[in-house]
mmCIF file of the N, C-alpha and C atoms, coordinates in Angstrom:
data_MODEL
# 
_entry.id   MODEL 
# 
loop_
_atom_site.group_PDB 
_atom_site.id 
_atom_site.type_symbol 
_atom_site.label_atom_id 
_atom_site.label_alt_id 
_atom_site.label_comp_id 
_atom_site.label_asym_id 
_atom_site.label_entity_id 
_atom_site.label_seq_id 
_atom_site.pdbx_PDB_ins_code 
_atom_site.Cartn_x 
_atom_site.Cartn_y 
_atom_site.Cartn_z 
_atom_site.occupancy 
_atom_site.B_iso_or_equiv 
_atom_site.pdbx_formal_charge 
_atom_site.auth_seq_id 
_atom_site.auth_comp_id 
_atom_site.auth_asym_id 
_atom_site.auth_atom_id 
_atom_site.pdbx_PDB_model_num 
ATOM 1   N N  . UNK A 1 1  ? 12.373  150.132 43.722 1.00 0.00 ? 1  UNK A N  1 
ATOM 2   C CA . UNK A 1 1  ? 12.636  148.861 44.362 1.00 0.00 ? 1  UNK A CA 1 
ATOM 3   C C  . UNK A 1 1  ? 11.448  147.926 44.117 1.00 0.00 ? 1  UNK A C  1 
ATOM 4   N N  . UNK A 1 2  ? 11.884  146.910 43.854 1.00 0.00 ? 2  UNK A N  1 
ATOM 5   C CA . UNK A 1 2  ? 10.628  145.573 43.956 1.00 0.00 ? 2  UNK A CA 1 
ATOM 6   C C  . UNK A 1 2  ? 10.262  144.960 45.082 1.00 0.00 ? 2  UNK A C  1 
ATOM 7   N N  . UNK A 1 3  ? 9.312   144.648 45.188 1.00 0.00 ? 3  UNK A N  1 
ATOM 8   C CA . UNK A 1 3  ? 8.179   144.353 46.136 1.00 0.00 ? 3  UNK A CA 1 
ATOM 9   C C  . UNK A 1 3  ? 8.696   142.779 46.331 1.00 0.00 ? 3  UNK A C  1 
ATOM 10  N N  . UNK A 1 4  ? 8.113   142.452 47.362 1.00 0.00 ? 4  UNK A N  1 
ATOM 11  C CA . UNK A 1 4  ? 8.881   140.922 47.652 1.00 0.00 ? 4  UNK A CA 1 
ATOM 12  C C  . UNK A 1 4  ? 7.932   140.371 46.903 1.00 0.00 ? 4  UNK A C  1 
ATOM 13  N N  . UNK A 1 5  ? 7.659   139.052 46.507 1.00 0.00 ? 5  UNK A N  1 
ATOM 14  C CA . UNK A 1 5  ? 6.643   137.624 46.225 1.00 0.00 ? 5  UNK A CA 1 
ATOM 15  C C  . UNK A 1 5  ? 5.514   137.851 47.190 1.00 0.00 ? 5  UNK A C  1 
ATOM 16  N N  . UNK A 1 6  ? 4.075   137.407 46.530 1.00 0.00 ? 6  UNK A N  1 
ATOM 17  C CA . UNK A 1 6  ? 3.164   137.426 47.861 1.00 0.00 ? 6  UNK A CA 1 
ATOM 18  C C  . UNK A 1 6  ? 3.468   136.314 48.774 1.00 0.00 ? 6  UNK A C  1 
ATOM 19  N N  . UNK A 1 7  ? 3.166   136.153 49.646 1.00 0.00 ? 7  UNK A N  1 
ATOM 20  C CA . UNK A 1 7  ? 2.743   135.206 50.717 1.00 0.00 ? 7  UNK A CA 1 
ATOM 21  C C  . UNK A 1 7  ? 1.679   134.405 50.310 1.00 0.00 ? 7  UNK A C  1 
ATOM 22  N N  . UNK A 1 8  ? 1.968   132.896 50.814 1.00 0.00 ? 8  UNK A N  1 
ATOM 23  C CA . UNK A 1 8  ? 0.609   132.237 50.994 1.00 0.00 ? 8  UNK A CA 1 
ATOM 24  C C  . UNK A 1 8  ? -0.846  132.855 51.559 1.00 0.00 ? 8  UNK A C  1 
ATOM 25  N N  . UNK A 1 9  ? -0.263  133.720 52.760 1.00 0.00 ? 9  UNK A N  1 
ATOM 26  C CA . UNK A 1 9  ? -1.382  134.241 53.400 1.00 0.00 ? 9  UNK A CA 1 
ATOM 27  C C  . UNK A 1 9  ? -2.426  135.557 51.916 1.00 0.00 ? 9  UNK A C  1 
ATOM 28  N N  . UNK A 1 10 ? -1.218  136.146 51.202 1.00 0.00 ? 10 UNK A N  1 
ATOM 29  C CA . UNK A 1 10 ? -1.456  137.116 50.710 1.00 0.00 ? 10 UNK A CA 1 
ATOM 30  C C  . UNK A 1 10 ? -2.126  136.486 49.318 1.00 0.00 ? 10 UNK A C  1 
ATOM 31  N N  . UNK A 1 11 ? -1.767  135.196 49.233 1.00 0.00 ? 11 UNK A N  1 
ATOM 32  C CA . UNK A 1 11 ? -2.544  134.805 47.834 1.00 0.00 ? 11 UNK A CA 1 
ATOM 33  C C  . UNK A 1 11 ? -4.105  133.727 48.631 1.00 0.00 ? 11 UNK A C  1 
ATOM 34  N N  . UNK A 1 12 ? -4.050  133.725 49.780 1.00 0.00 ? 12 UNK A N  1 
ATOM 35  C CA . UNK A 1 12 ? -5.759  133.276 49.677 1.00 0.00 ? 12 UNK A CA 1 
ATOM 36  C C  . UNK A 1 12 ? -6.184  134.419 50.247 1.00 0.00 ? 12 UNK A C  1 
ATOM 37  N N  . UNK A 1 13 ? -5.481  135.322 50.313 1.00 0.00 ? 13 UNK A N  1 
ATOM 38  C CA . UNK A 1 13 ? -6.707  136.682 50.494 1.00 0.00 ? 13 UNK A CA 1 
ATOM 39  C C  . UNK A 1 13 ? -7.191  136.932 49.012 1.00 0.00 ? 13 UNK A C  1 
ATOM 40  N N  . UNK A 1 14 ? -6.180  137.028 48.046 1.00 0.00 ? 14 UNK A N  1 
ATOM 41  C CA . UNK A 1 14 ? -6.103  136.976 46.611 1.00 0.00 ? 14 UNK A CA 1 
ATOM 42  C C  . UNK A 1 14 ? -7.651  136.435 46.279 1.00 0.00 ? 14 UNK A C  1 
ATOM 43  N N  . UNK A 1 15 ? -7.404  135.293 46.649 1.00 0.00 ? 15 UNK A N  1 
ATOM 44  C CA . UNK A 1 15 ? -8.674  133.684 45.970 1.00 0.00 ? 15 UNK A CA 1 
ATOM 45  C C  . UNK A 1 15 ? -9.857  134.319 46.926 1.00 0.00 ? 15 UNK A C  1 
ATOM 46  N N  . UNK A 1 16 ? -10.248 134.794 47.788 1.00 0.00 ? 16 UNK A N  1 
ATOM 47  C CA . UNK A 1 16 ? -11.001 134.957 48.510 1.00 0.00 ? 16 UNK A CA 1 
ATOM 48  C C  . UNK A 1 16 ? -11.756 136.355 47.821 1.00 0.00 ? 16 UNK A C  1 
ATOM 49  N N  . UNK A 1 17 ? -10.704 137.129 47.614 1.00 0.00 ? 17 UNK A N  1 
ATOM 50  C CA . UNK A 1 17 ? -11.310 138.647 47.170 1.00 0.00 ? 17 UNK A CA 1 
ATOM 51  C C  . UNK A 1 17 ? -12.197 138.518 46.080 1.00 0.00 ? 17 UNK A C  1 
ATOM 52  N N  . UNK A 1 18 ? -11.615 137.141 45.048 1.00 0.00 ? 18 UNK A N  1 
ATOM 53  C CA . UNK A 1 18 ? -11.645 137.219 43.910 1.00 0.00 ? 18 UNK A CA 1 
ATOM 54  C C  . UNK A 1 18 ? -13.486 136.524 43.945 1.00 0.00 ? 18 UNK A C  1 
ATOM 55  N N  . UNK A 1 19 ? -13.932 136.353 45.169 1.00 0.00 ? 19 UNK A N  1 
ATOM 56  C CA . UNK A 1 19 ? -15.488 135.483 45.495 1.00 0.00 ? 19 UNK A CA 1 
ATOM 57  C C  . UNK A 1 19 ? -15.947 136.765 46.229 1.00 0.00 ? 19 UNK A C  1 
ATOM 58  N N  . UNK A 1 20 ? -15.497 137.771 45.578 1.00 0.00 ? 20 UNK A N  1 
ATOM 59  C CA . UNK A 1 20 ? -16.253 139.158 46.372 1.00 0.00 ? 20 UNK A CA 1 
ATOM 60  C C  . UNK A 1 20 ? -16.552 139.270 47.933 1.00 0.00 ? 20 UNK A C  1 
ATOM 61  N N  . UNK A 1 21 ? -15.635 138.805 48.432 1.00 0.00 ? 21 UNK A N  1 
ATOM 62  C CA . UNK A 1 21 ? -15.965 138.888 50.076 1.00 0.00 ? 21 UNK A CA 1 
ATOM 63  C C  . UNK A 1 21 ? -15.577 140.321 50.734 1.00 0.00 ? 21 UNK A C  1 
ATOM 64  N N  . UNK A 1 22 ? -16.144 141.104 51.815 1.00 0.00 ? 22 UNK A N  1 
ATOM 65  C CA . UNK A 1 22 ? -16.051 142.272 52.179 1.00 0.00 ? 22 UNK A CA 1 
ATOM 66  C C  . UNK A 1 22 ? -14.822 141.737 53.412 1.00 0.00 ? 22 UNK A C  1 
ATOM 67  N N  . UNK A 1 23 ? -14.123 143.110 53.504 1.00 0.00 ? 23 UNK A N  1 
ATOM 68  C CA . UNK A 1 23 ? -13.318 142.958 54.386 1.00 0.00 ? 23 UNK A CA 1 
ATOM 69  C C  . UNK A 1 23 ? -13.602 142.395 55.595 1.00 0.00 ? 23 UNK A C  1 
ATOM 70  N N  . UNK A 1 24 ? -14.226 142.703 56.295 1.00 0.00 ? 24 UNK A N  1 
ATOM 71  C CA . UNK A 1 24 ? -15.445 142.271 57.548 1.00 0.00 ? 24 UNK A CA 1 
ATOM 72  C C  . UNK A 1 24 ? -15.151 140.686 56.984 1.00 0.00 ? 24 UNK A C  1 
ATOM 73  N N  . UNK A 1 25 ? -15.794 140.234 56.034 1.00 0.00 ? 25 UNK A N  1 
ATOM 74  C CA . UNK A 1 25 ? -15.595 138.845 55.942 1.00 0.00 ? 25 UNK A CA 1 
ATOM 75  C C  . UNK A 1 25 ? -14.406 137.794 55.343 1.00 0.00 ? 25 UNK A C  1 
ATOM 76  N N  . UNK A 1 26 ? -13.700 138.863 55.234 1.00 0.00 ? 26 UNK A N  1 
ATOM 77  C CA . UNK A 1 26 ? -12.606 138.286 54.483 1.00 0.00 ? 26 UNK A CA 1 
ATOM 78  C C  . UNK A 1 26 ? -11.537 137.912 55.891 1.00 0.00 ? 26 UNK A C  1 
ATOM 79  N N  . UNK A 1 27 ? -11.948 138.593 57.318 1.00 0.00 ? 27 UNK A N  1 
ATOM 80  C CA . UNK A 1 27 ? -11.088 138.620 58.336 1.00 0.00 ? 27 UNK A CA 1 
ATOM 81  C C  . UNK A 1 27 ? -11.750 137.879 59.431 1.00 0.00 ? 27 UNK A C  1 
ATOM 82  N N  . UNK A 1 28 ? -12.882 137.663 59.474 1.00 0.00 ? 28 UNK A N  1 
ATOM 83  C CA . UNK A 1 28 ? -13.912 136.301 60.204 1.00 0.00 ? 28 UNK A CA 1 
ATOM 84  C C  . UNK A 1 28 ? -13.538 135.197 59.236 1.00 0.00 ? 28 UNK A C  1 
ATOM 85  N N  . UNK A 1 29 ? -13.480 134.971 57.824 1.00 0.00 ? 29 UNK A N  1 
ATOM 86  C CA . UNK A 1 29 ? -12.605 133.663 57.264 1.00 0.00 ? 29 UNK A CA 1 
ATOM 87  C C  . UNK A 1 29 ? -11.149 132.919 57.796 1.00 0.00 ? 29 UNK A C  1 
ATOM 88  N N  . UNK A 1 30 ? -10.381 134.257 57.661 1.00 0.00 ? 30 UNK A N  1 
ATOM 89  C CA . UNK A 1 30 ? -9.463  134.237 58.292 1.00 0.00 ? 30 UNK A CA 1 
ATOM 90  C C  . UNK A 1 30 ? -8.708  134.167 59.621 1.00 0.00 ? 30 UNK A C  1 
ATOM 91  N N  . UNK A 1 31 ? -9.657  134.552 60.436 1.00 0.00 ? 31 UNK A N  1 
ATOM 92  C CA . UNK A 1 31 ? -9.119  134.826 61.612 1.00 0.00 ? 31 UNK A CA 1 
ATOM 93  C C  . UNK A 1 31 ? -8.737  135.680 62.317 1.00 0.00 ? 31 UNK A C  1 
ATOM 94  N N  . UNK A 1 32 ? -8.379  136.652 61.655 1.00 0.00 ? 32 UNK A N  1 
ATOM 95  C CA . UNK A 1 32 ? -7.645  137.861 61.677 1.00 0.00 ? 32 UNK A CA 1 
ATOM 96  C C  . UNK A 1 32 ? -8.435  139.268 61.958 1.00 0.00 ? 32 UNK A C  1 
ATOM 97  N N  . UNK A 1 33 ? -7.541  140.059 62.574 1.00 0.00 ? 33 UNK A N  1 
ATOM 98  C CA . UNK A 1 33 ? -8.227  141.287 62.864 1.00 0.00 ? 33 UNK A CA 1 
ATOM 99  C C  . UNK A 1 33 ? -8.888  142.070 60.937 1.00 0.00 ? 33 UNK A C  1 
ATOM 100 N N  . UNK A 1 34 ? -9.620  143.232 61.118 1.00 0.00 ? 34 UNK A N  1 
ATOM 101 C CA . UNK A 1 34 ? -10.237 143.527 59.743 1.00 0.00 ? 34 UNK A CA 1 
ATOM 102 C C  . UNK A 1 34 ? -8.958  144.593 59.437 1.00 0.00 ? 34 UNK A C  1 
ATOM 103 N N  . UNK A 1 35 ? -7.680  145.270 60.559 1.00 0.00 ? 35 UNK A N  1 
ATOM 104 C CA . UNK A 1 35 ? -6.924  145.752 59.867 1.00 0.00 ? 35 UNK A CA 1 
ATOM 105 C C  . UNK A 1 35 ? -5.559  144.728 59.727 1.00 0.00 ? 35 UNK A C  1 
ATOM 106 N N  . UNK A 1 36 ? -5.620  143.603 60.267 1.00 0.00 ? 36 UNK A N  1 
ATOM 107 C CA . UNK A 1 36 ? -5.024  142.918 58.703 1.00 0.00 ? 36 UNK A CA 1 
ATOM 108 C C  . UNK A 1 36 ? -4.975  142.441 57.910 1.00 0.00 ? 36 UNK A C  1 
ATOM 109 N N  . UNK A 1 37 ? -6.371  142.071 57.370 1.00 0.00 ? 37 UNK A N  1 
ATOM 110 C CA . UNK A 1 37 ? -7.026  142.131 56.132 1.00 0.00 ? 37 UNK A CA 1 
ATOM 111 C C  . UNK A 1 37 ? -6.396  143.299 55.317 1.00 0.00 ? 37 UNK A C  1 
ATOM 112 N N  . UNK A 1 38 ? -6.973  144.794 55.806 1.00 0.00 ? 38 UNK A N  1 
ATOM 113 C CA . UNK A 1 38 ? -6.403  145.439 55.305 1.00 0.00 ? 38 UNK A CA 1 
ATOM 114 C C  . UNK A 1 38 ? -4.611  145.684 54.756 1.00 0.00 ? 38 UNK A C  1 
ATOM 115 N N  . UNK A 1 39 ? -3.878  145.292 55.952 1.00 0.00 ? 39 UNK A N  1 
ATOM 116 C CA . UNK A 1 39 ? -2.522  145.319 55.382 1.00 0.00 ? 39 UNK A CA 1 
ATOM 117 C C  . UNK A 1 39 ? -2.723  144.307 54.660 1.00 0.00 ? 39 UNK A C  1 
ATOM 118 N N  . UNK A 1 40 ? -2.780  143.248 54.238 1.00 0.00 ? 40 UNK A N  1 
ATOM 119 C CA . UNK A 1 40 ? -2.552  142.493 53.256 1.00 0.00 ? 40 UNK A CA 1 
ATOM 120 C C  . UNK A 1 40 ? -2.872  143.185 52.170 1.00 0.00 ? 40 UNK A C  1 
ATOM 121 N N  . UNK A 1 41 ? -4.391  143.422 52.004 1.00 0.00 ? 41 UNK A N  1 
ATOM 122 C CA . UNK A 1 41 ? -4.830  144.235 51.214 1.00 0.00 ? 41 UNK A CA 1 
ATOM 123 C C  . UNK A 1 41 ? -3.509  145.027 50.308 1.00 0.00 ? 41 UNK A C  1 
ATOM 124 N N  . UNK A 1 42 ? -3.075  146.091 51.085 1.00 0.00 ? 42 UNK A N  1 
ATOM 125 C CA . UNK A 1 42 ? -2.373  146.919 51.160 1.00 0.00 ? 42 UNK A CA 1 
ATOM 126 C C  . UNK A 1 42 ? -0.672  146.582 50.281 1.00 0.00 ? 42 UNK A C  1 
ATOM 127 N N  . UNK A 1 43 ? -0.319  145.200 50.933 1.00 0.00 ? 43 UNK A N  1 
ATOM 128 C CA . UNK A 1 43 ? 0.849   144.383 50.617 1.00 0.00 ? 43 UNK A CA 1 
ATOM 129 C C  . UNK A 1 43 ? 0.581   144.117 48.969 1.00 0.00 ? 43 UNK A C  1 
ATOM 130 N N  . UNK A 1 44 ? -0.348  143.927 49.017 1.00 0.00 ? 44 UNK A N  1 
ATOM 131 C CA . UNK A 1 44 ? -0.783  143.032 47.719 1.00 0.00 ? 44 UNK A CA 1 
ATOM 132 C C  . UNK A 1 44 ? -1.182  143.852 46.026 1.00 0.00 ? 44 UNK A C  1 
ATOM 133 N N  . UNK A 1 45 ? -1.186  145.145 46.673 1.00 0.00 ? 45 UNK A N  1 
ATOM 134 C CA . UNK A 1 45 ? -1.601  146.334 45.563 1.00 0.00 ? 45 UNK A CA 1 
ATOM 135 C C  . UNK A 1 45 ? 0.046   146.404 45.579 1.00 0.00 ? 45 UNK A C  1 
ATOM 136 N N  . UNK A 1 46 ? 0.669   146.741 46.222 1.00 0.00 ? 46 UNK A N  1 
ATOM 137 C CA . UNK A 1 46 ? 2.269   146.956 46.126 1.00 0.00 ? 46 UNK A CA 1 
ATOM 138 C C  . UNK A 1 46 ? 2.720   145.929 45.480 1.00 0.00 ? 46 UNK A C  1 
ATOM 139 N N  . UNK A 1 47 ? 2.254   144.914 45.564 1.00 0.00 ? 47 UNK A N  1 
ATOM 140 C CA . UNK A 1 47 ? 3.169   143.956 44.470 1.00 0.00 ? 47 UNK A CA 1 
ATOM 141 C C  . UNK A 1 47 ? 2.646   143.831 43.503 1.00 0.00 ? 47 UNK A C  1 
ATOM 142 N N  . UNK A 1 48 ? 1.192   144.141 43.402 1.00 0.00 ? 48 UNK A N  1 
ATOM 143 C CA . UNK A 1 48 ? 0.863   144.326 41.857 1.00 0.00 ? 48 UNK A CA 1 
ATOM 144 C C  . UNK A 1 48 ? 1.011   145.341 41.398 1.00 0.00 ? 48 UNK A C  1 
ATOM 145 N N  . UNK A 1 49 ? 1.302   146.613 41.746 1.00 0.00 ? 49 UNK A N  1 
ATOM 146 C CA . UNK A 1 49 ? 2.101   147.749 41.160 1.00 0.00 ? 49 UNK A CA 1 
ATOM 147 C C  . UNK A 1 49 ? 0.619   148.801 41.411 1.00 0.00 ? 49 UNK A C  1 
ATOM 148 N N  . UNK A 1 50 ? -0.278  148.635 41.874 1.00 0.00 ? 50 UNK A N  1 
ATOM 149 C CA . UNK A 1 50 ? -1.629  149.294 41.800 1.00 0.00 ? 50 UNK A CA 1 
ATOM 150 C C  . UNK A 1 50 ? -1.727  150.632 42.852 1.00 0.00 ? 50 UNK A C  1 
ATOM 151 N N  . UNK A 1 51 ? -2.427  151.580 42.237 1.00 0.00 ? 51 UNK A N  1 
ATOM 152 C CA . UNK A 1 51 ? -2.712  152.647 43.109 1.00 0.00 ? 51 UNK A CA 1 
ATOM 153 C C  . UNK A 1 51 ? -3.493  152.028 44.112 1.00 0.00 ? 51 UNK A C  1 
ATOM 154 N N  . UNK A 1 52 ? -3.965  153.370 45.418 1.00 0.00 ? 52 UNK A N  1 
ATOM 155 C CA . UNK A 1 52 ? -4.688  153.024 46.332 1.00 0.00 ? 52 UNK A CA 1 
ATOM 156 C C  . UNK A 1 52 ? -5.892  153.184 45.827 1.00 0.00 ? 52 UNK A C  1 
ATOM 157 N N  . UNK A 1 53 ? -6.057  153.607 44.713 1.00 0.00 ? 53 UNK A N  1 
ATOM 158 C CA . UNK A 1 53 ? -7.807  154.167 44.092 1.00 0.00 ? 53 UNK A CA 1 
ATOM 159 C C  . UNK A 1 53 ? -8.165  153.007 43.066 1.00 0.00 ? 53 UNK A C  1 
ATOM 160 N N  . UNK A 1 54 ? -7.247  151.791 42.898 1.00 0.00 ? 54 UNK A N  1 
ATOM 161 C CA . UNK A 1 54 ? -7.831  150.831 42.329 1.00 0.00 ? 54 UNK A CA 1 
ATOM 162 C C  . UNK A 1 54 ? -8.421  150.002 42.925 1.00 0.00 ? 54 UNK A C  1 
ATOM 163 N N  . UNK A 1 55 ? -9.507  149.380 42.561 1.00 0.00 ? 55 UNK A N  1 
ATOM 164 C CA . UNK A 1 55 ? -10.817 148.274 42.985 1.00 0.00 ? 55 UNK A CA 1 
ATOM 165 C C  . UNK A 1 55 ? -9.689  146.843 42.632 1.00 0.00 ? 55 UNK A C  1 
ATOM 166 N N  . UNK A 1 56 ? -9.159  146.418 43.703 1.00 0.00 ? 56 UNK A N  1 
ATOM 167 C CA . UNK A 1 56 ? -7.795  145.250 43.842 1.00 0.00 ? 56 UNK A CA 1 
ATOM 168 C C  . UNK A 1 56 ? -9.281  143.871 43.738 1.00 0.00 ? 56 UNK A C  1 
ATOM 169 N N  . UNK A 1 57 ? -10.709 144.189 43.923 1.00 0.00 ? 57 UNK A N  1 
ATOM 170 C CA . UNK A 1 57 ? -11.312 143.130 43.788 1.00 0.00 ? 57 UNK A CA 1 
ATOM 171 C C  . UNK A 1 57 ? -11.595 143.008 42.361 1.00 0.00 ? 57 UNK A C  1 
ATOM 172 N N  . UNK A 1 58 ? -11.910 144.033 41.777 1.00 0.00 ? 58 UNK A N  1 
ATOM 173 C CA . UNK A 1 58 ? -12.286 144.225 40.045 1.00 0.00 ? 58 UNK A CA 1 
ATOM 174 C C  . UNK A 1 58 ? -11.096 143.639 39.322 1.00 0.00 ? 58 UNK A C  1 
ATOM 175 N N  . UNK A 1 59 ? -9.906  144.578 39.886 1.00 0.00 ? 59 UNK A N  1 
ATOM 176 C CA . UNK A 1 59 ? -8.378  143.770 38.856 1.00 0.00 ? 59 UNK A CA 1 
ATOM 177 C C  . UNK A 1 59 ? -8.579  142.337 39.081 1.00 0.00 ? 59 UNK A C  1 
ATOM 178 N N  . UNK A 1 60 ? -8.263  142.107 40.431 1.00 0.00 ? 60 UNK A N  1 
ATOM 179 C CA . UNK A 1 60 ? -8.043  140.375 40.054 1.00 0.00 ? 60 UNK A CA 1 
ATOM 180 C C  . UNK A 1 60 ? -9.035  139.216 39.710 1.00 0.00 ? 60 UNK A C  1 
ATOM 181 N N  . UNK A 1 61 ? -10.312 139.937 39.468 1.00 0.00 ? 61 UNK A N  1 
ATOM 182 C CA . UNK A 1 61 ? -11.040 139.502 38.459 1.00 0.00 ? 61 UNK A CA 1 
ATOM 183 C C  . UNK A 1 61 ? -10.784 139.133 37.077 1.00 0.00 ? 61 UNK A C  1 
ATOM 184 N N  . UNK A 1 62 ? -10.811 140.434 36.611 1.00 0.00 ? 62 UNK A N  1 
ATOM 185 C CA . UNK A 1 62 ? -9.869  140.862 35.458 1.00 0.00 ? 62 UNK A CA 1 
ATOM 186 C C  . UNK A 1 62 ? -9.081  139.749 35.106 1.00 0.00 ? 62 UNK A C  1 
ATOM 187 N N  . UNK A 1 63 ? -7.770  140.303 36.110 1.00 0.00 ? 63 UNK A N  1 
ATOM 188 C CA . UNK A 1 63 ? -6.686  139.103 35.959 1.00 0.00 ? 63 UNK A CA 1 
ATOM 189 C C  . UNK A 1 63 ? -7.423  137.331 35.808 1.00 0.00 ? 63 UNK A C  1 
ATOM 190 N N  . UNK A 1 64 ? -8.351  137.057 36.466 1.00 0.00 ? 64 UNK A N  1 
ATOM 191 C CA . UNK A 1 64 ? -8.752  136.173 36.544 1.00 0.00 ? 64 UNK A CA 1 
ATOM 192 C C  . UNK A 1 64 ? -9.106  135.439 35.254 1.00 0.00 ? 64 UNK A C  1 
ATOM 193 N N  . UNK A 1 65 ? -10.300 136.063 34.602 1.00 0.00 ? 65 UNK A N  1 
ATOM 194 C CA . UNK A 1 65 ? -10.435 136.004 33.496 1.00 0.00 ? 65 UNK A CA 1 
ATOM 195 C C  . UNK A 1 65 ? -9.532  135.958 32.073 1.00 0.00 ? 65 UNK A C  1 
ATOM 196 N N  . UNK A 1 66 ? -8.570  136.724 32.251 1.00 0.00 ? 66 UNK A N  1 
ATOM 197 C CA . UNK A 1 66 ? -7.376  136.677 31.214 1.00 0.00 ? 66 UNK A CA 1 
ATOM 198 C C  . UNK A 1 66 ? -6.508  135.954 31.561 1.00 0.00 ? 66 UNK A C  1 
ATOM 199 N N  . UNK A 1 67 ? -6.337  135.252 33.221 1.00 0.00 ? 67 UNK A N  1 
ATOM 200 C CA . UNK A 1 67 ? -5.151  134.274 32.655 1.00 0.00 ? 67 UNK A CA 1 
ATOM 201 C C  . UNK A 1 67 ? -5.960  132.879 32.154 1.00 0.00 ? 67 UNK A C  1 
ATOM 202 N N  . UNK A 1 68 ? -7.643  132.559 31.707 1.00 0.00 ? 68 UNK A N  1 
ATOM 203 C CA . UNK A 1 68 ? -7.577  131.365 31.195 1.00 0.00 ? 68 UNK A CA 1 
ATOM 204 C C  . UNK A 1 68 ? -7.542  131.679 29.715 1.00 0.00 ? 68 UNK A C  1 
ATOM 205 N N  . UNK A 1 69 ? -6.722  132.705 29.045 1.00 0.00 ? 69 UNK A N  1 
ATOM 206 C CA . UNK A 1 69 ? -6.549  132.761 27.834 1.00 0.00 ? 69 UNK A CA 1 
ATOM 207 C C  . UNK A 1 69 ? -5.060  132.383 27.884 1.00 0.00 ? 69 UNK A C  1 
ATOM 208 N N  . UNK A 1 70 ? -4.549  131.496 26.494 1.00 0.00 ? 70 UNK A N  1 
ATOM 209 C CA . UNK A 1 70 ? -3.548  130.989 26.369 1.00 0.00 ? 70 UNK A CA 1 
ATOM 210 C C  . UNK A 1 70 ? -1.965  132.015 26.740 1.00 0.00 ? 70 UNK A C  1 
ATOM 211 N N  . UNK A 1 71 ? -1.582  131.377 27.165 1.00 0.00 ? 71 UNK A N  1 
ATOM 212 C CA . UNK A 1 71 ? -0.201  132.390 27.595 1.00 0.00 ? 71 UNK A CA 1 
ATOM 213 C C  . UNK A 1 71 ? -0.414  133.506 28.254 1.00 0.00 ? 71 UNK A C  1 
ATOM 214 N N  . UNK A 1 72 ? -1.349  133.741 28.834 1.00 0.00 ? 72 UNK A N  1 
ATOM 215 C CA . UNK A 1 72 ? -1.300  134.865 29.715 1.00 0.00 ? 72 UNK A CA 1 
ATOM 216 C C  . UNK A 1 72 ? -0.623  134.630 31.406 1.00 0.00 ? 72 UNK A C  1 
ATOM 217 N N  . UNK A 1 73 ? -0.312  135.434 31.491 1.00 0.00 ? 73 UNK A N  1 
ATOM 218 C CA . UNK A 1 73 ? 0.520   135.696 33.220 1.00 0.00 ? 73 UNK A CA 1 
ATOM 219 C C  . UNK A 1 73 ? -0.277  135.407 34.285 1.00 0.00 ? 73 UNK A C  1 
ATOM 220 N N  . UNK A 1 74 ? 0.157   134.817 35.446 1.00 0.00 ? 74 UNK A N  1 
ATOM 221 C CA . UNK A 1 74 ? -0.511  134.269 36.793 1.00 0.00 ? 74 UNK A CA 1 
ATOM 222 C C  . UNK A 1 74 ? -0.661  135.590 37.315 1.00 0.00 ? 74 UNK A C  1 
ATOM 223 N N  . UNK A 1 75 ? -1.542  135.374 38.348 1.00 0.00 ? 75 UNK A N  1 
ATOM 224 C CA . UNK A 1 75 ? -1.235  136.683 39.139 1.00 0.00 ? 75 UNK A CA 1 
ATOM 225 C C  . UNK A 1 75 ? -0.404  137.584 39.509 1.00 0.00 ? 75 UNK A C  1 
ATOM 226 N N  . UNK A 1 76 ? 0.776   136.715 39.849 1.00 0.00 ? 76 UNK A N  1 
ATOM 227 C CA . UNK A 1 76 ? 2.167   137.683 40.097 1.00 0.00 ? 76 UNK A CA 1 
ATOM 228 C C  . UNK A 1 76 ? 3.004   137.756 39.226 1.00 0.00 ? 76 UNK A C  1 
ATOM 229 N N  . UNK A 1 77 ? 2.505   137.857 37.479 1.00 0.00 ? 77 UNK A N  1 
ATOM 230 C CA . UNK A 1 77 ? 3.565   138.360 36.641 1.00 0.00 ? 77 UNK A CA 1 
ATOM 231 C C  . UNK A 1 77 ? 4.268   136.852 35.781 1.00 0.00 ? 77 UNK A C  1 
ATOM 232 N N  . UNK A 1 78 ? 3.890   135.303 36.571 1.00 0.00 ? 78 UNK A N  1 
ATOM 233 C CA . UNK A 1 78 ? 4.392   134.574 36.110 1.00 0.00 ? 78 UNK A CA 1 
ATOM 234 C C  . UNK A 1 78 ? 4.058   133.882 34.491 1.00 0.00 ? 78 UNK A C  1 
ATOM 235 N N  . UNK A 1 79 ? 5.071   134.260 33.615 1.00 0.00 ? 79 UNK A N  1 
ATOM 236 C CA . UNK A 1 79 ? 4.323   133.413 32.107 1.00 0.00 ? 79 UNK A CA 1 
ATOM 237 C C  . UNK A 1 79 ? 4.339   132.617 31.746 1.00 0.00 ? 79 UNK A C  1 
ATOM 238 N N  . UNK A 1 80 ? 5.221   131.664 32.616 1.00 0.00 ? 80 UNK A N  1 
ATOM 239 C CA . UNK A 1 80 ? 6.080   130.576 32.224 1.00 0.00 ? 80 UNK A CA 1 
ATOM 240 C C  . UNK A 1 80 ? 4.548   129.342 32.105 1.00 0.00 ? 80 UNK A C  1 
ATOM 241 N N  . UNK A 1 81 ? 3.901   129.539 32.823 1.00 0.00 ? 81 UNK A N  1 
ATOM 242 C CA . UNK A 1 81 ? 3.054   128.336 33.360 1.00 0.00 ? 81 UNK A CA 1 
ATOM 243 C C  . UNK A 1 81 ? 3.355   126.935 34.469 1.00 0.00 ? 81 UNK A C  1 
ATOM 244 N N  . UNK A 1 82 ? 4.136   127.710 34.720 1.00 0.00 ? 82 UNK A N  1 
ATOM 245 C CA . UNK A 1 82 ? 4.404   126.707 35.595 1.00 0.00 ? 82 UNK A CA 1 
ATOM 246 C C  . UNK A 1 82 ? 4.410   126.914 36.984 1.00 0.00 ? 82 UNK A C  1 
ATOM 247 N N  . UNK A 1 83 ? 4.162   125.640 37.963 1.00 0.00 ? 83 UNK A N  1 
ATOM 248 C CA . UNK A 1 83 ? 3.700   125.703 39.499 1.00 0.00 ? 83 UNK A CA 1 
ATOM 249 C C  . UNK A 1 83 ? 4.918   125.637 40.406 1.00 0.00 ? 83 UNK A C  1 
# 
């Protein structure tokens, strides 16, 4: 089964991770308790298809870096380029 679309909430945890912030601070940004940071966390490896033993801050680095190469995919798989 496929994973729903992230959430707004789930893509500035995204933008946030991606400025190396620790959970602790990723949930004083937010507002939010540090375990739902974590479920997001959690939400967000599921829609990118990722084990629990992957570094979700390293990938979307990664990802980061390769989508400013031409035609590469947004975060969630999109190629089209468009908003």
């Amino acid at each position: 089964m496929r994973s729903p679309p992230a959430t707004p909430t789930e893509l500035k945890v995204c933008t946030l991770l991606k400025s190396n912030l620790s959970t602790k601070k990723l949930a004083e940004v937010l507002n939010s308790s540090i375990h739902t940071v974590e479920t997001h966390r959690r939400r967000i490896r599921k829609t990118l298809g990722l084990s629990g033993q992957a570094n979700l801050t390293t990938f979307l680095a990664l990802l980061a870096s390769s989508a400013t190469e031409p035609g590469a995919a947004d975060t969630f798989g999109d190629s089209t380029g468009s908003t």
